[in-house]
C-alpha positions as semicolon CSV with decimal commas, in nm:
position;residue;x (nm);y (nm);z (nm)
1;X;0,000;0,000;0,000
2;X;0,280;0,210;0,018
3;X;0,326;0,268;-0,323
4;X;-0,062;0,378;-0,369
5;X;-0,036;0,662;-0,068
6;X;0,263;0,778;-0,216
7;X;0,099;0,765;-0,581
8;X;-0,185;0,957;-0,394
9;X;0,019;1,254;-0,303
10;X;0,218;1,282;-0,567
11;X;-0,090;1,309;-0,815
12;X;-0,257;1,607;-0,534
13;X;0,088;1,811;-0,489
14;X;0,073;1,820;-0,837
15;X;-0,306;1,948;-0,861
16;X;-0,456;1,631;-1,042
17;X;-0,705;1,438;-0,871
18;X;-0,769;1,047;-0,822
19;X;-1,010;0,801;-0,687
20;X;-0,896;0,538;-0,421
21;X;-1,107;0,212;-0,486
22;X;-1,075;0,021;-0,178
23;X;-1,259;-0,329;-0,105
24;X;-1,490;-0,291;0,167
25;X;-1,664;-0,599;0,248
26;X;-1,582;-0,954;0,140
27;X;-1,815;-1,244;0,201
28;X;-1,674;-1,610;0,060
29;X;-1,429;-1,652;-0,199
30;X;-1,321;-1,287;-0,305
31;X;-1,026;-1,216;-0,600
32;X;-0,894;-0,995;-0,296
33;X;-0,919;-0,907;0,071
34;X;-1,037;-0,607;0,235
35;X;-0,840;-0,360;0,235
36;X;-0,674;-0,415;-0,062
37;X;-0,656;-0,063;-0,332
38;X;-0,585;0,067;-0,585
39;X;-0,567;0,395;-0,703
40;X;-0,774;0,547;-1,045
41;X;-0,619;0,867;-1,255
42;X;-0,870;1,082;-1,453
43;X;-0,760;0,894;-1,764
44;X;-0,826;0,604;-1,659
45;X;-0,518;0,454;-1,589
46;X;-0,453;0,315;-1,251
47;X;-0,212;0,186;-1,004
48;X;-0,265;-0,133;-0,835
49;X;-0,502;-0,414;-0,819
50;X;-0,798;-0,537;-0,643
51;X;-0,817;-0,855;-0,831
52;X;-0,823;-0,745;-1,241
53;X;-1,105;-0,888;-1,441
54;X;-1,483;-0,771;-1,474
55;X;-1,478;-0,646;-1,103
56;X;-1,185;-0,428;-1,174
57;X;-1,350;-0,294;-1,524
58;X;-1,685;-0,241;-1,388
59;X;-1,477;-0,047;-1,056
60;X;-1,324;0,154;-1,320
61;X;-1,620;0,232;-1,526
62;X;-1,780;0,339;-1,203
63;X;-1,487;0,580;-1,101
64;X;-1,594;0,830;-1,417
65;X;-1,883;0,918;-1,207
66;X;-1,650;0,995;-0,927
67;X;-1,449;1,189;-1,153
68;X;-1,701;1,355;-1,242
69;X;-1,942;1,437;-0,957
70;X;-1,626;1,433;-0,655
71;X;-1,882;1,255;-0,489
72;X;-1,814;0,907;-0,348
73;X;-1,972;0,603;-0,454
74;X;-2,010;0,259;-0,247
75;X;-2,028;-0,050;-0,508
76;X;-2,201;-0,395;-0,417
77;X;-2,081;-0,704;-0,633
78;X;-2,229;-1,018;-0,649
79;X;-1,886;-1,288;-0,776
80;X;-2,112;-1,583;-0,866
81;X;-2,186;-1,489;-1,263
82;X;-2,437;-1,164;-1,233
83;X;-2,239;-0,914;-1,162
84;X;-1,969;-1,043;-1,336
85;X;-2,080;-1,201;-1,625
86;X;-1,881;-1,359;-1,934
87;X;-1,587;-1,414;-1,738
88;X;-1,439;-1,681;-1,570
89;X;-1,391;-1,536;-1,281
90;X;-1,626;-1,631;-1,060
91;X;-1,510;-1,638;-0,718
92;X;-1,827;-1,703;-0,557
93;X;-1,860;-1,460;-0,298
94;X;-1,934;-1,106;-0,253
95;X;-1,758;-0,772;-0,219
96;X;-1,837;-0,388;-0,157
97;X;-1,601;-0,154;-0,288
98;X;-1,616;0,202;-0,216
99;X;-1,446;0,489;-0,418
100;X;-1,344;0,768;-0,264
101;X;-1,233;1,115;-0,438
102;X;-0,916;1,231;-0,383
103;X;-0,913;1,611;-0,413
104;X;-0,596;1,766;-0,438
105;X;-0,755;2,133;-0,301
106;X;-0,845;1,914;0,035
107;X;-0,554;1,967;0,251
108;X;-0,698;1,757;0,511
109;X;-0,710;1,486;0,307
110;X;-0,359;1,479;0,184
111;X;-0,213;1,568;0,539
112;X;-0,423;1,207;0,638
113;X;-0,225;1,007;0,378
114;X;0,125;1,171;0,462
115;X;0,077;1,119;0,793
116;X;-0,005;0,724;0,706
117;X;0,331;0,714;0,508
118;X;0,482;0,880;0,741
119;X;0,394;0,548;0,984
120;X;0,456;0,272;0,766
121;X;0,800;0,470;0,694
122;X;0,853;0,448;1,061
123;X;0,776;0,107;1,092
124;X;0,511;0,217;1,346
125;X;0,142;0,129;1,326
126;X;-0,196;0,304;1,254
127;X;-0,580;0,322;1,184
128;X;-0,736;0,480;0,871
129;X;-1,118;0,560;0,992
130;X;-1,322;0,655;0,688
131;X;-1,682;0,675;0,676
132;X;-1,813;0,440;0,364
133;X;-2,125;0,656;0,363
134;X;-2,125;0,850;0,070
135;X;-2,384;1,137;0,158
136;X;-2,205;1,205;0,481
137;X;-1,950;1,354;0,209
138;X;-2,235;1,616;0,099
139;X;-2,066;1,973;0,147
140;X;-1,746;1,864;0,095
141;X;-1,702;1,696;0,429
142;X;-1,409;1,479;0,464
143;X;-1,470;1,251;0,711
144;X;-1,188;1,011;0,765
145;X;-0,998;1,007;1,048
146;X;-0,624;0,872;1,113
147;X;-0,513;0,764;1,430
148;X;-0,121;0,649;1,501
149;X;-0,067;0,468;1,801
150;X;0,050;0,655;2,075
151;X;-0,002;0,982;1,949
152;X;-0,367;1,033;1,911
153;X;-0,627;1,130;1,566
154;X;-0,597;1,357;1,297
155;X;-0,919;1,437;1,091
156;X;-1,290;1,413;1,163
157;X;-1,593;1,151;1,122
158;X;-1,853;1,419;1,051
159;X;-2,158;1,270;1,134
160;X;-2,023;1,004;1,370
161;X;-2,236;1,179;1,647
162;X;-2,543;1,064;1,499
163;X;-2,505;0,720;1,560
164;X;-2,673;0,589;1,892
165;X;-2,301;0,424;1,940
166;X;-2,057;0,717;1,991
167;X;-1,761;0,447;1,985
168;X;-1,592;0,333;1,661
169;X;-1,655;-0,024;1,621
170;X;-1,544;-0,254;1,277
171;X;-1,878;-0,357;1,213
172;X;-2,068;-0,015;1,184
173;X;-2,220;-0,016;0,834
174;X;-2,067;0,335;0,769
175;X;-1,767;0,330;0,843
176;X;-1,462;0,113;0,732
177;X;-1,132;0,069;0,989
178;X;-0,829;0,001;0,818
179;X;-0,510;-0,074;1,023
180;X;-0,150;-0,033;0,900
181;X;0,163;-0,105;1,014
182;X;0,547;-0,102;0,781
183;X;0,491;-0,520;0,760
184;X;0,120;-0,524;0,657
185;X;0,126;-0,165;0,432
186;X;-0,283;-0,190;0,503
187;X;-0,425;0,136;0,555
């Protein structure tokens, strides 16, 4: 994953925004494992893999709307021949991907993924916190929210206070929890 944040800020120091496809939710067999990214360019090229094939195209197709709205989206796919069709790969399970813009005139959002390079650089470990909601990214929100071990959060879940739950938990619907470390790369 380290070469994805990197790719990430590169592309928003140098004023061009990107999507970050990122798999959500697996249930069975899956081409990948949550967690795993990759990274979309407005021309459609990408960086990265989460497991090629009619997933991958259909995840790309998807990321024009991105693109064009800067308004994330949150993808269901069904691996046993209907969302996938005329293909042999057919995994048998299913997977959420969401695909989130990456602005390069949000500051907050870049300082989140140098800070997260800045961990797995220093062999130290982390949390990514990012709320898989799209419309609680209405107004421009960002809400994702890095914590590194020891030192406390960065960011904000805007919204979070409407749950019942105040505390982060895995499982919340909305919100995906993504740790990192230098061995793993997650994030």
């Amino acid at each position: 994953m380290k070469e994805i944040y990197e790719k990430i800020i590169k592309r928003a120091e140098n004023k061009k925004f990107s999507v970050l496809a990122t798999i959500i939710v697996q249930k069975g067999s899956t081409p990948r494992g949550i967690g795993t990214k990759f990274v979309i360019m407005e021309d459609g090229s990408f960086m990265g893999t989460i497991g090629g094939g009619q997933l991958e195209a259909r995840v790309l197709e998807e990321a024009e709307k991105v693109i064009d709205t800067r308004f994330p989206l949150r993808l269901n796919f069904v691996l046993k021949g209907t969302d996938v069709e005329k293909t042999e790969m057919l995994c048998g399970g299913d997977a959420e991907v969401f695909l989130e813009p990456i602005s390069p005139e949000n500051q907050g959002h870049l300082d989140l993924y140098k800070k997260a390079l800045e961990v797995i650089d220093r062999e130290s470990t982390g949390m990514m916190a990012t709320v898989v909601d799209p419309y609680r990214w209405a107004g421009g929100r960002l809400p994702k929210l890095f914590f590194e071990s020891g030192a406390g959060g960065s960011g904000s879940l805007t919204g979070q206070q409407e749950q019942p739950n105040q505390g982060l938990r895995s499982n919340d619907p909305w919100l995906n929890l993504n740790r990192m470390s230098h061995a793993s790369g997650l994030g």
